[in-house]
Every structure is written in structure tokens, then in C-alpha cells.
C-alpha positions in Angstrom: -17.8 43.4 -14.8 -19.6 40.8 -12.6 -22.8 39.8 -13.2 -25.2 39.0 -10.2 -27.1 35.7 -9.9 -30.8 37.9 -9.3 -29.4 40.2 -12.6 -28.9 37.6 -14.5 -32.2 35.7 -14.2 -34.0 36.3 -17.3 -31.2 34.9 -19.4 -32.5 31.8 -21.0 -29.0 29.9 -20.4 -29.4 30.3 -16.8 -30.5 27.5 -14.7 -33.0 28.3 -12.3 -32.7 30.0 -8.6 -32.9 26.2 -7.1 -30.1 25.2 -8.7 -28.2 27.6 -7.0 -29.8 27.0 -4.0 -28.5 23.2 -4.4 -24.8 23.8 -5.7 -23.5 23.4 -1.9 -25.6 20.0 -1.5 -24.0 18.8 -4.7 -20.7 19.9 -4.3 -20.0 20.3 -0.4 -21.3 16.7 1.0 -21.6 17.1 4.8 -18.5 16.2 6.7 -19.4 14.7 10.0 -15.9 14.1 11.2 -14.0 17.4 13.2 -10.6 18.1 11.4 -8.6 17.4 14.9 -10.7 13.8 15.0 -9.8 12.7 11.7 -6.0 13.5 11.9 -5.7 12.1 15.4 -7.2 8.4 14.0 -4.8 8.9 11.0 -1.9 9.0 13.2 -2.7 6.7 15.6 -3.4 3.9 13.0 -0.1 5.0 11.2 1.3 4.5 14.3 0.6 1.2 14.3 1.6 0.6 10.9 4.9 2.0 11.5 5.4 0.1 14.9 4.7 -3.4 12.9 7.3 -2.5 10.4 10.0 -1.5 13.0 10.1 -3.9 14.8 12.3 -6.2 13.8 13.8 -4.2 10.8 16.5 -5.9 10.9 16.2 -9.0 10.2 17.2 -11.1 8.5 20.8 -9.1 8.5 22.3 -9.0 5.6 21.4 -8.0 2.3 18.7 -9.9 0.6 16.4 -9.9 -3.0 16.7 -6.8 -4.7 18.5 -5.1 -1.9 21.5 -6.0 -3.4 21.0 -3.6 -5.9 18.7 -0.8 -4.8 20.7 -0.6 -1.1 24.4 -0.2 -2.6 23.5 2.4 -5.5 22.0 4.5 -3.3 25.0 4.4 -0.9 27.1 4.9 -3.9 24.5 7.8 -5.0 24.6 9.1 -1.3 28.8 8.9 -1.7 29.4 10.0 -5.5 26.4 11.1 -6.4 25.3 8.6 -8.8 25.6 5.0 -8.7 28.5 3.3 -8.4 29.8 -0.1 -9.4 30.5 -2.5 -6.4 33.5 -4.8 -5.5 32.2 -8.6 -6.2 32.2 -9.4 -2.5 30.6 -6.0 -1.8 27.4 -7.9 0.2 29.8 -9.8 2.8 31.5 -6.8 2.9 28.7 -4.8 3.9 27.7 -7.7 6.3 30.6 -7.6 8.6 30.5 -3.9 8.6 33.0 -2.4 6.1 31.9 0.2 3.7 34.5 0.0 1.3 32.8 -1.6 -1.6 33.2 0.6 -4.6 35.1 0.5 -7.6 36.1 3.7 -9.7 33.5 2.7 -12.4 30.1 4.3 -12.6 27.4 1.6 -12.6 24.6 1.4 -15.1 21.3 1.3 -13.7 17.5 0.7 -15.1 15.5 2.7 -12.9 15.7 6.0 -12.2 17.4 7.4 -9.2 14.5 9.3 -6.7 14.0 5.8 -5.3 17.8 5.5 -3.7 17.9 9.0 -3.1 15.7 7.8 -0.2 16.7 4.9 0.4 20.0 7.0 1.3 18.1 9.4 2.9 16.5 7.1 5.4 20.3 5.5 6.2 21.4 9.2 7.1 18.4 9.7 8.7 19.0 6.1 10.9 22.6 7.3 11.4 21.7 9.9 13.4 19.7 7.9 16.4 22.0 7.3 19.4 21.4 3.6 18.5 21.9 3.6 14.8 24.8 3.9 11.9 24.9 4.1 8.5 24.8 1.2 6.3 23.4 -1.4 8.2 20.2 -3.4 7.4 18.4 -1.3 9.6 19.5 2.1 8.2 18.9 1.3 4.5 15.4 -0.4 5.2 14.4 2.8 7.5 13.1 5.1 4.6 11.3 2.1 3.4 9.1 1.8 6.6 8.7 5.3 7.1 7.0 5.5 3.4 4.7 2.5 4.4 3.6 4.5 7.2 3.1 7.4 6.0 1.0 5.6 3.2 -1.1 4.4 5.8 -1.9 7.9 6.7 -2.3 9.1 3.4 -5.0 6.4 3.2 -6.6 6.8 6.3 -7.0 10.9 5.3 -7.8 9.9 1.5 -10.7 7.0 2.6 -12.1 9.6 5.1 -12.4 12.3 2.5 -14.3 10.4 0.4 -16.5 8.3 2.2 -17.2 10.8 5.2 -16.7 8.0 7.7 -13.7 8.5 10.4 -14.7 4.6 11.0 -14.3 3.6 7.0 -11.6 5.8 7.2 -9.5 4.4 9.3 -10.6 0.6 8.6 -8.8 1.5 5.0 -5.7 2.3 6.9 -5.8 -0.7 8.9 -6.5 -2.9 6.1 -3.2 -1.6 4.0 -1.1 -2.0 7.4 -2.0 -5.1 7.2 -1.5 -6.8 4.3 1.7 -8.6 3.9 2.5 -7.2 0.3 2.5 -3.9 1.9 4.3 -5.0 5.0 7.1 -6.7 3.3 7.6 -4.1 0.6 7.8 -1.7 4.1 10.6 -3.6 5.3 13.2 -4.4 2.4 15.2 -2.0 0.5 13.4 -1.5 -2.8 11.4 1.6 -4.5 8.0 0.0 -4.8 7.0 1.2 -1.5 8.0 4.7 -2.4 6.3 4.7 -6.4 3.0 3.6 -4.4 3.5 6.4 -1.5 3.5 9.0 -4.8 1.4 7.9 -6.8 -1.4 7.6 -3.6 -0.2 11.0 -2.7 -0.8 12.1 -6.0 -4.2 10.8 -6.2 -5.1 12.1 -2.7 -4.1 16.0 -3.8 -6.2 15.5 -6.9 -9.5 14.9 -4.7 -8.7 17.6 -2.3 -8.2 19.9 -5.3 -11.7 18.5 -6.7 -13.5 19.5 -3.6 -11.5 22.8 -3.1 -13.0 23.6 -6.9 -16.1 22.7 -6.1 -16.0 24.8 -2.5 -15.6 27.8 -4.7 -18.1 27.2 -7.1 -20.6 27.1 -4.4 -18.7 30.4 -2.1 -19.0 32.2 -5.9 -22.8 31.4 -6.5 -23.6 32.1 -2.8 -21.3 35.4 -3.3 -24.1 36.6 -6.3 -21.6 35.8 -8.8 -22.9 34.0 -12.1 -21.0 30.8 -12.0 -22.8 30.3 -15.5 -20.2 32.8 -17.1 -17.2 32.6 -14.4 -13.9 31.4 -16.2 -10.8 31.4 -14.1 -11.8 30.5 -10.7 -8.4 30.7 -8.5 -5.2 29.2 -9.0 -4.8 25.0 -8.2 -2.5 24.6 -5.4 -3.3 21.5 -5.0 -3.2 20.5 -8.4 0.3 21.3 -8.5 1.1 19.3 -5.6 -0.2 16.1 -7.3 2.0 17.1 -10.3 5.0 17.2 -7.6 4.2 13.8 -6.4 3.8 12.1 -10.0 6.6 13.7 -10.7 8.4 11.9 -7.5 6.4 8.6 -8.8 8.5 8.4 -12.0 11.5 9.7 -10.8 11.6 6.2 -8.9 9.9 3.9 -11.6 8.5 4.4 -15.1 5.1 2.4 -14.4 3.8 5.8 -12.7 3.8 6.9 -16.2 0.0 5.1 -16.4 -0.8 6.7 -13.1 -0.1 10.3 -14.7 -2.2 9.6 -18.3 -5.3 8.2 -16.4 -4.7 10.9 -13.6 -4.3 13.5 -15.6 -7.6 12.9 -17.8 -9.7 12.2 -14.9 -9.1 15.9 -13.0 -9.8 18.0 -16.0 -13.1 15.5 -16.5 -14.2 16.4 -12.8 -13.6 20.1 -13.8 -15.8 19.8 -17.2 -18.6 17.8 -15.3 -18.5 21.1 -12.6 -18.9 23.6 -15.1 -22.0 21.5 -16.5 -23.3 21.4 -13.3 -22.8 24.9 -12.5 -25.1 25.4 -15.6 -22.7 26.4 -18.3 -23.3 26.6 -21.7 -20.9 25.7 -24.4 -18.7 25.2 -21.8 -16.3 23.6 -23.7 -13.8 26.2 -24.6 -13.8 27.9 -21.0 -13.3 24.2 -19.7 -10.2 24.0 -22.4 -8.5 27.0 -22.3 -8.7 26.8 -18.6 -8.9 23.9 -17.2 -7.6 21.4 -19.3 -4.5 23.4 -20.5 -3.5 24.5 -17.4 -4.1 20.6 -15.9 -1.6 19.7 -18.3 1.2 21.9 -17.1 0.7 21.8 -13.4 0.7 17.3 -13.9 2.7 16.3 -17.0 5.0 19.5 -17.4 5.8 19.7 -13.2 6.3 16.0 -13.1 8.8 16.1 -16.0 10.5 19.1 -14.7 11.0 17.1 -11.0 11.7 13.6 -12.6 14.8 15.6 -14.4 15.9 17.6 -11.1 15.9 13.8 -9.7 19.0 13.4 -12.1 20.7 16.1 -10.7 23.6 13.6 -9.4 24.0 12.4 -12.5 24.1 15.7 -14.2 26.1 17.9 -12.1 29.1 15.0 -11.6 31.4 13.5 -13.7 31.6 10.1 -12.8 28.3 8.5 -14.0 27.8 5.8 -16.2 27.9 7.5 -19.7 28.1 10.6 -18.3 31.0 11.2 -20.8 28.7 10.0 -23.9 28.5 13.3 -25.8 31.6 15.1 -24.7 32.7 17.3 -27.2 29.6 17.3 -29.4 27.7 21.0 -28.4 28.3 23.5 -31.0 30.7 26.1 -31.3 28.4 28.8 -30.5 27.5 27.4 -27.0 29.3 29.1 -24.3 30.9 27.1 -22.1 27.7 26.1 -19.1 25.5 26.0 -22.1 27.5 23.8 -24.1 28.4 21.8 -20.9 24.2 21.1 -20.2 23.6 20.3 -23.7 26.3 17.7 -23.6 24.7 16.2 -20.4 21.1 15.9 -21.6 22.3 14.2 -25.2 23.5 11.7 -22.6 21.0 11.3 -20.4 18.8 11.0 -23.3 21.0 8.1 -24.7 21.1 6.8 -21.4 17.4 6.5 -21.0 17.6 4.9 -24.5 20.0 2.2 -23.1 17.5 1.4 -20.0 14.8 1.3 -22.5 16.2 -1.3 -24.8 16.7 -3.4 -21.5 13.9 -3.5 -20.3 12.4 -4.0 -24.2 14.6 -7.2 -24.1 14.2 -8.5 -20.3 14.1 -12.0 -20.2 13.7 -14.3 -16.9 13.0 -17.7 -16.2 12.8 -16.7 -12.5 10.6 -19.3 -10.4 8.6 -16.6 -8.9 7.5 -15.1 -12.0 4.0 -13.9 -12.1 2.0 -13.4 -14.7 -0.3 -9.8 -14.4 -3.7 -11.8 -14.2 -2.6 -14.0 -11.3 -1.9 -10.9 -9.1 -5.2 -10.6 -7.8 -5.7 -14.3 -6.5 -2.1 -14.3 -5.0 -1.1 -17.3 -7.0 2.9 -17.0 -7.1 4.2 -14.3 -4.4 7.3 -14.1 -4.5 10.4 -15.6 -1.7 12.7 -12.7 -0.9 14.4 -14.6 1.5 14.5 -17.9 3.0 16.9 -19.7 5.7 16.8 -23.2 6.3 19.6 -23.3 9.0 18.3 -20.8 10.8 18.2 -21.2 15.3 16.0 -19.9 17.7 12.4 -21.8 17.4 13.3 -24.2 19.8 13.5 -27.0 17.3 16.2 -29.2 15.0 14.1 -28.0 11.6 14.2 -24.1 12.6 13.6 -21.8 9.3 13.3 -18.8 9.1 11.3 -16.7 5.6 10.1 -13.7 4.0 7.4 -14.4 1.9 5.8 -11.5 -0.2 2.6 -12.3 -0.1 -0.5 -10.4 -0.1 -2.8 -10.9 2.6 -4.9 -13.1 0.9 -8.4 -11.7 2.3 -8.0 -8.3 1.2 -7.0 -9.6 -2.1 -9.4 -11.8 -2.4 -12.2 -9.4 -1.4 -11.4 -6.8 -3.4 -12.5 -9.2 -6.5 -15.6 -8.5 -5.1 -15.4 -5.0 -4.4 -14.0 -4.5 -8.1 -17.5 -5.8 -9.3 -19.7 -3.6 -6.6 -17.6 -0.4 -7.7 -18.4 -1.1 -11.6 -21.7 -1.4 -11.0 -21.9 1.0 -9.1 -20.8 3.4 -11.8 -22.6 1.7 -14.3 -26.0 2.4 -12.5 -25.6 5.9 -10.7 -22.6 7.1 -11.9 -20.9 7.6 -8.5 -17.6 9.2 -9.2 -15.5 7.5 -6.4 -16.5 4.2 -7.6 -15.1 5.5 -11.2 -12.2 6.9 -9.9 -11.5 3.8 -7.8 -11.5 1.8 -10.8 -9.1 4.2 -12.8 -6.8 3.4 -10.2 -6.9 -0.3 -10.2 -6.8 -0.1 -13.9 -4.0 1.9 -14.3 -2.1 -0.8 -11.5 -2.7 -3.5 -13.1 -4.3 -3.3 -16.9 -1.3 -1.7 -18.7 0.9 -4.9 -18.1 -1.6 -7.3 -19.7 0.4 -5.2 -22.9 3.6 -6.9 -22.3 3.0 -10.9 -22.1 6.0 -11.8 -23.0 7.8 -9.3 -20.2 8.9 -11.2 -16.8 6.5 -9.7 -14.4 6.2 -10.2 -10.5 3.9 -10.0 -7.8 5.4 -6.7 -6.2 4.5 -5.1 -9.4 0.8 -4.6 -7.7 1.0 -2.6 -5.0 0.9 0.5 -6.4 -3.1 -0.5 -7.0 -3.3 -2.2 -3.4 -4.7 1.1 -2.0 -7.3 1.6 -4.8 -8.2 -1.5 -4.1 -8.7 -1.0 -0.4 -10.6 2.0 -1.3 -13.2 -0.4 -3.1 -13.3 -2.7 0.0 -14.4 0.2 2.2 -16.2 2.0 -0.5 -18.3 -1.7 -1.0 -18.5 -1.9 3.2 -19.7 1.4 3.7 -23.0 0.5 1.2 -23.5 -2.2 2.8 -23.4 -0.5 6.3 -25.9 2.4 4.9 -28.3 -0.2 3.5 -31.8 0.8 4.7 -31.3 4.9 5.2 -34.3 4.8 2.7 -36.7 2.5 4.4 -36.6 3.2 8.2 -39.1 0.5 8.9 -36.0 -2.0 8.2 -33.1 0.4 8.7 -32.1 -1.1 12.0 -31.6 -4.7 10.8 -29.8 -4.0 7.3 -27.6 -1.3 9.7 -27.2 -4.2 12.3 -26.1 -7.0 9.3 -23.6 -4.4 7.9 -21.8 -3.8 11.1 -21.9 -7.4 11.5 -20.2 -7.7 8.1 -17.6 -5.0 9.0 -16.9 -6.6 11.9 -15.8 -9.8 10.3 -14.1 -8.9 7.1 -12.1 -6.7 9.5 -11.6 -9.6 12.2 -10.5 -11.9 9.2 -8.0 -10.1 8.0 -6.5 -9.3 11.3 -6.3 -13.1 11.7 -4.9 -13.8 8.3 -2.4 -11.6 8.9 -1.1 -13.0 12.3 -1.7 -16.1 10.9 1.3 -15.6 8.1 3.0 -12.6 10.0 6.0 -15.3 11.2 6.9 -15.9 6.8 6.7 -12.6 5.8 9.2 -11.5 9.2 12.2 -13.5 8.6 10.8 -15.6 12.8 12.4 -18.6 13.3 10.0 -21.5 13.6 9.2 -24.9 13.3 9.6 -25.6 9.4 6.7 -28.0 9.9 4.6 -24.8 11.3 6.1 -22.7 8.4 4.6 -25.3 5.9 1.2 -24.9 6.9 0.9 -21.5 6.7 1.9 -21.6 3.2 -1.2 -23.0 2.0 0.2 -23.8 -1.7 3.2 -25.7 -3.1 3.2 -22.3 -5.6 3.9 -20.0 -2.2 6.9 -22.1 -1.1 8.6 -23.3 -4.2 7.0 -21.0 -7.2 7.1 -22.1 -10.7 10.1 -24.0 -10.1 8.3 -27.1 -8.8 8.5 -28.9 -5.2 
């Protein structure tokens, strides 16, 4: 039976009326910005972002880094439906237009397949413009830019949710279309734009699913109900979502993995520090049986269920690599689709075994190798491409490069930011600086485990947008500075804007400044030089 709020008053484990009376304070922050407003600026600045990236998508045109892997699988994933290995000369091949590359041998690969799903995706999806066709650099870079820019408005969405600011809002998405890690990564044929679009994603439904939570704490307390007692509150739509997403994120590389522990513990924390708040006592086991429980299947259990359905190539042909491993080996009993599943899941587990032990044993002596604790300063990005014959700058030294490189402001910044946001939590406890950090941690601490593993600078981005999130977290304080001393509240509100104004004006200039390395433009190798500021960002480890 429901117990009223006013019924309910004498009990000694209720809080009092005022606490009620506050719940929608608490819980339901004011949101200044209309619905119509904030989605408009999210487009338009993903816009933007998408408009950098396509232009010029095709260059340089051929194959180049890790396309060479990533872009043929998924065309042989796309043909076969599972990867495929590729004739020796299958890159000149696919330069000169002929599509005929495959052997009869499945390939193996070390990263699961959602990635190159996409990737093939986005070369259908390219195929099917009046200017486009299949298979060109173009068509398997397309899904690639579409993910960055749809990252962007992710952000843009995600920064305004949180900070209540269309303006910080959309200065987050403006400062992730605009770094050159980001842009690049937008631009080639690899999954790291994709694992970061997921796991951001991911993040983004677990917020919305904190405030929906916390919307119907407060719609239940003003509704008479006491929230002291309540136990299931509705089901987590949104919860489930992020579990779809994570479950996307590993289905293109294992390092979302971190992503999903930290994840996963941080949304059944926000629902135990509700039910505190709401006044429960000994709320632990309602919290548990739940919240906790339930967490647990709609993150870990969905994602595992969609990283497996992202095998589904593999599994329902005949063709893969092993796919043959543990023919013959179901039991007698098993009738015959039965016997037939079991066979293909002993293989894909000894499968996954295979790319474990490679990647156990990975060794490199790559010259862009970077180390986990040099990612933040940009100290060895990494040369994707580079042409020193190239024409078109108007010059006898033309060159043309793409440089993966961080814009080095936003990196740089976010050092700072990284120290506002923990103290920040360490002082009021402000959840978005905690979460923030979670995010950055789980991008970035869980490699300082493997020392000995070859590690590079594209590794990052999946914690470039948490980081971002602390820049405009750490702006947005500085820009609300005074609101509790009016007598100075115009100055400290004047030096923030100033602030803002500049960190947003130096990034735009960084980026323009090294847009012509990262973009495969011909120019004046003597021009190129300068922009690369260290002998690291042209030539590595590997010396000059």
C-alpha cells in the first residue's frame, strides 16, 4: 500500500517536510537552455566538425598507416562476412581501382570485428552518392568522419547537460572538432574514432539516466509518495542504452573493457547516494537488490550479449579463420543446430585465446612509439603518412603529411583542468568533476599496467572528451566566479569571459596553425618544418 509523505511524518526515519521540499533543488538543477536551442547549436557545431573532416577525405589516395589493415578486412567482412586474407599487392591493387584482392584463406585478426563492420558500412553508404563508389579512399574513410561528427554532437549535448550552459556547451564541441588527434583519427580508416564515439555515447546515456532517476524521485515525493520506503522506481531505459553502446565499444576494441568496470561502478554509486538523499535508511539492500543487480545486467550482461552478435559473420559462415577449430567435437546428444553453435563458440573462444596471446607477446620497436605518460604533453604523435615528392605548393621541396598530433593547447590545458576537477572533488565533492576524472582515468591509467607493451599516441582519445569536459567544466568556474559577492561580480565575470575568449581563440589558431600536417596540403617543406615544433614530431624515436 503507499504510504503518504503527511502519513508518514511521525516516523523517526523520516527526514523532515523541508527535505522534501528541497529534493527538486537537489536533484532537478535549473536548465536555462530550451530543448530546440540546445539541439540546434549541437548540430550546427557538428556541422562544422563534419564539414572539416570532409573536405578533402581523400587525400592522400591510397591506402596509408593502419588502413591497410582495418580498410581491407572490412571489405572482405562486407564481401565474406569475415575477414579475408589479401593478395600481396592488394594496396596497388586497390589504388588503381580493382577490387580483386582476396585469397580463399580467412585472415586472422586481433581486434574484434564491429569496428569494420562500419567501416564497410560507411563504403556502402559512400557508394550510394551520385559522386561516390565503393572502395575508394573516400568510401572507406566516410564512416570514420561521420563518427567524429557525430561525437561532436554527442559532446556538445553531454557538456550542456552538465554544466547548464548552451555556451560551455557548445565550446566543448568546438574544442574536440578541433583538435588534430580527433581530426585525424576522423579521417583515416581505423576503429579508434568509433571505440571513442561508444564509449562517450555510453557515458552520455548514463547521465541522462542519472537525471531521469533523480526526476522521479522528486515527481514521487511531490506525488505524496514516501520516497523513504519506495524500492523499484521504473524501469532504466536509458541504462540499457549505455549497455548497448559499451557493448558496441568492445565489440571494436578490448580497452572499452576499463570504460565498462569504472562505468558500471559509478551508476549504481549515483543511485546509492540518491537513496541516501532521499532519506533512506539501511538502504543498502533496496540499493542492491535493485539497483546494483539490475545495473549489472542492463551494462556488463547487454554489452556481452552485443559484443557476441558482433561476431555474427564469423559465426554464421564457414570461411573464417579457425572457424573449423572444433568441428566434430559437440556431443552426441546435441541435435544438429545445437551441436553446430556449440562447435562455433569452442572456436571463437580459442580464437579470442589466440588474439590474447598476441597481444600478451606484442613487441615493436616502432619510431613512433609512445609511452602512456607522454600522452598528455604530446611528446611522440605519431606520422601516418608522409610524402616528400609530393607537387602542388608552388615550390621544388613540396611535401605533403599527416601528422597525428593532438592539438597541443587542449592537451596541454587539460593538465590543468585535471588538477581544478580533483580539487574540486576533494573539497565539495561535485560529482561531474568525479565522474570527469573516472573517465580520464579509465583512458589513460590502465596502460601504466603494461610497460613493457608497445603503446601509441592514438591510444588517448578515447579520454580526449573527458578531458574537454574538464576544460569547460574548469572555464565555466572561472566564468561564475563572484555569483557570491555581487559587489565584485562584474569584474571576476568580465576576467572569465576574457579567459574564455582566449583559450578558445588559441586553440582555433593552433589548429590552423598545424591544420596543413595533419591534412596530407602540399607545402613548402621548409613551412612544414616549422610547424613541427620538435625533432620528436617529425622523426619520432628514430632520431633526425
Amino acid at each position: 500500500m503507499t504510504t503518504t509523505a503527511t502519513s508518514s511524518a511521525s516516523d523517526p526515519d523520516m527526514p523532515p517536510p523541508s527535505r522534501f521540499a528541497s529534493l527538486r533543488s537537489r536533484f532537478l538543477p535549473a536548465d536555462p537552455v530550451p530543448l530546440w536551442l540546445g539541439w540546434l547549436a549541437a548540430v550546427v557545431v557538428a556541422g562544422f566538425a563534419g564539414a572539416l573532416r570532409l573536405v578533402g577525405l581523400g587525400e592522400p589516395a591510397r591506402i596509408y598507416f593502419d588502413e591497410t589493415y582495418y580498410a581491407k578486412d572490412a571489405y572482405g567482412l562486407w564481401s565474406h562476412g569475415h575477414e579475408h586474407q589479401t593478395v600481396e599487392n592488394a594496396d596497388e591493387l586497390l589504388a588503381q581501382g580493382q577490387q580483386e584482392i582476396f585469397t580463399g584463406t580467412g585472415d586472422f585478426v586481433v581486434h574484434p570485428p564491429m569496428g569494420k563492420w562500419l567501416i564497410a558500412l560507411g563504403d556502402w553508404l559512400w557508394s550510394l552518392f551520385p559522386f561516390g563508389s565503393a572502395m575508394t579512399p573516400e568510401g572507406w574513410r566516410f564512416a570514420a568522419a561521420l563518427a567524429g561528427m557525430i561525437s561532436v554532437l554527442v559532446l556538445v549535448r553531454l557538456a550542456t547537460r552538465l554544466t547548464r550552459s548552451l555556451l560551455l556547451g557548445s565550446a566543448a564541441g568546438l574544442l574536440l572538432a578541433l583538435d588534430g588527434l580527433h581530426f585525424t583519427l576522423s579521417r583515416i580508416a581505423m576503429v579508434d574514432i568509433f571505440l571513442t564515439l561508444f564509449v562517450l555515447a555510453g557515458f552520455a546515456c548514463l547521465v541522462i539516466d542519472r537525471d531521469k532517476t533523480r526526476e522521479r524521485w522528486v515527481r514521487l515525493a511531490e506525488a505524496g509518495v514516501d520516497v523513504t520506503t519506495a524500492g523499484w522506481i521504473g524501469m532504466r531505459w536509458w541504462r540499457l542504452a549505455a549497455g548497448l553502446c559499451f557493448g558496441t565499444a568492445v565489440g571494436t576494441k578490448w580497452s572499452a573493457l576499463f570504460f565498462i568496470a569504472v562505468f558500471g561502478l559509478l551508476t549504481v554509486a549515483w543511485d546509492y547516494g540518491a537513496r541516501r538523499s532521499v532519506g533512506q535508511r539501511r538502504a543498502f539492500l533496496r540499493w542492491f537488490g535493485i539497483d546494483a543487480v539490475p545495473a549489472f545486467v542492463q551494462t556488463v550482461v547487454v554489452a556481452g550479449l552485443v559484443y557476441l552478435v558482433s561476431w555474427s559473420g564469423w559465426l554464421f559462415t564457414a570461411g573464417g579463420y579457425n572457424r573449423e577449430h572444433s568441428a566434430g567435437t559437440a556431443p552426441d546428444w546435441m541435435p544438429g543446430f545445437l551441436a553446430s553453435s556449440y562447435e562455433a563458440l569452442v572456436g571463437l573462444a580459442d580464437y579470442h585465446r589466440r588474439m590474447m596471446e598476441f597481444h600478451n607477446g606484442l613487441t615493436s620497436d616502432h619510431s613512433y612509439i609512445s609511452a602512456p605518460w607522454e600522452w598528455l604533453v604530446m611528446r611522440t604523435p605519431v606520422m601516418f603518412h608522409y610524402d616528400g615528392e609530393a607537387v602542388g605548393c608552388g615550390t621544388g621541396n613540396c611535401v605533403t603529411s599527416v601528422v597525428s598530433i593532438g592539438t597541443p593547447i587542449v592537451w596541454w590545458i587539460s593538465l590543468l583542468a585535471i588538477a581544478v576537477m580533483l580539487a574540486w572533488w576533494l573539497t565539495l565533492r561535485d560529482w561531474r568533476a568525479g565522474a570527469v576524472l573516472i573517465g580520464v582515468a579509465a583512458g589513460w591509467l590502465p596502460w601504466l599496467a603494461f610497460p613493457d607493451r608497445p603503446t601509441f599516441l592514438f591510444y588517448a582519445l578515447p579520454m580526449l572528451p573527458f578531458l574537454i569536459l574538464a576544460i569547460v567544466l574548469m572555464l565555466g568556474l572561472v566564468m561564475g566566479a563572484g555569483e557570491e559577492s555581487p559587489r565584485f561580480a562584474p569584474y571576476t565575470r568580465a576576467l572569465g569571459g576574457v579567459v574564455f575568449g582566449v583559450v578558445l581563440l588559441l586553440v582555433v589558431a593552433n589548429f590552423a596553425y598545424l591544420y596543413p600536417v595533419m591534412s596530407a596540403y602540399p607545402m613548402d617543406e621548409g613551412l612544414w618544418r616549422e610547424r613541427l615544433w620538435f625533432d620528436v614530431w617529425i622523426y619520432g624515436n628514430g632520431g633526425s
